[in-house]
C-alpha positions in Angstrom: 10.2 15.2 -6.3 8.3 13.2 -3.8 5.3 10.7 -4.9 2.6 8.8 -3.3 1.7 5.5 -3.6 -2.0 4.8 -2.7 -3.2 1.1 -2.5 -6.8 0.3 -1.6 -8.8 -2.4 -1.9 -11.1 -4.8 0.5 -9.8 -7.2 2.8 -11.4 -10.8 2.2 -13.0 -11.7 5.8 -11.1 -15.2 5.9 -7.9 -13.3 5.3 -8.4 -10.9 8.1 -5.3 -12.0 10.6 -2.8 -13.2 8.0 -3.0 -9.9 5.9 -2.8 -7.9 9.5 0.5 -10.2 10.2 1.5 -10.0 6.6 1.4 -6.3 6.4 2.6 -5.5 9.9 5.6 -7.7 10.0 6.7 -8.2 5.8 4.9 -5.3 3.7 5.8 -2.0 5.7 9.1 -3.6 6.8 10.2 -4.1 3.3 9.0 -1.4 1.7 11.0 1.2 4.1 14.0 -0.7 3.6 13.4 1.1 0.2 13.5 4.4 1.8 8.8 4.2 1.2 7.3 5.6 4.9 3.6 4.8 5.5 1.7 8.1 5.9 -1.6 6.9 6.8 -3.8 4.3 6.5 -7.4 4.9 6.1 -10.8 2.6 7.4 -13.9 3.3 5.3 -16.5 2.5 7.9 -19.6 3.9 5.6 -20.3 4.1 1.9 -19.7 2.7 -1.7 -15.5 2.8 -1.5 -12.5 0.5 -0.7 -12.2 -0.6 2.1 -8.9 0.3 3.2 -6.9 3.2 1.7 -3.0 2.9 2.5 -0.9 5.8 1.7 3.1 5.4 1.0 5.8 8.5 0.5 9.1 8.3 -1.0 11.6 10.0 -3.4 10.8 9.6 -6.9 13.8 7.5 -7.4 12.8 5.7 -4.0 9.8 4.9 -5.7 10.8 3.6 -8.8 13.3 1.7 -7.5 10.9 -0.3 -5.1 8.2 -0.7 -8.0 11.1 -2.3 -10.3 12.1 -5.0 -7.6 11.4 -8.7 -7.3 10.7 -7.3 -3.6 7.7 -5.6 -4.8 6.5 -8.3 -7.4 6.4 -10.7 -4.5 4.8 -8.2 -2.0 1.9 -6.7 -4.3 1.2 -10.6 -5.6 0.9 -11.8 -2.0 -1.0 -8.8 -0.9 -3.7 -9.7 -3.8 -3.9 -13.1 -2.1 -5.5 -11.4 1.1 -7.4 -8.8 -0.8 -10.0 -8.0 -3.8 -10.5 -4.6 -6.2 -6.6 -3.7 -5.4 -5.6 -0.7 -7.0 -2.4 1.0 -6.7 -1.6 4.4 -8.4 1.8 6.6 -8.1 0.8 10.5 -7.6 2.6 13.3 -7.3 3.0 14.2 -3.1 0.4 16.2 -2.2 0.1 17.6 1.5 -3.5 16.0 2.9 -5.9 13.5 2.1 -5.7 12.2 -1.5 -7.8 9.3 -3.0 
């Protein structure tokens, strides 16, 4: 069964560049090593929501196996260094938008 992963949150505006470089060349990188393909990422331009919506899909066992590594301790605990009202929920895989 396939799952999404969907992380938002709001960039902190003095983080700007070294979450774009941290994301673009260690987070997406390292997650699909674990077999965990970005879907989407989403820019909330209007309105009272995150920020920035990121959508992952794996393989259950994909999944579980990236949220039990040290990889993913390390990446979620840097990621909350660039970053304030993180969440990060594990759904089941549904075609389209989900929030």
């Amino acid at each position: 069964m396939r799952q999404k992963m969907l992380l938002s949150y709001n960039i902190l505006p003095r983080f700007q560049q070294e979450y774009m470089d941290f994301m673009v060349n260690t987070f997406v990188p390292t997650l699909q090593r674990y077999g965990v393909e970005n879907q989407g990422v989403w820019h909330t331009a209007y309105g009272n929501y995150p920020m920035r919506l990121i959508v992952f899909v794996a393989e259950e066992n994909d999944m579980r196996e990236v949220l039990a590594s040290e990889d993913w301790r390390q990446l979620e605990a840097r990621l909350k260094s660039y970053v304030t009202d993180y969440t990060c929920r594990i759904v089941p895989y549904q075609p389209g938008f989900q929030f």
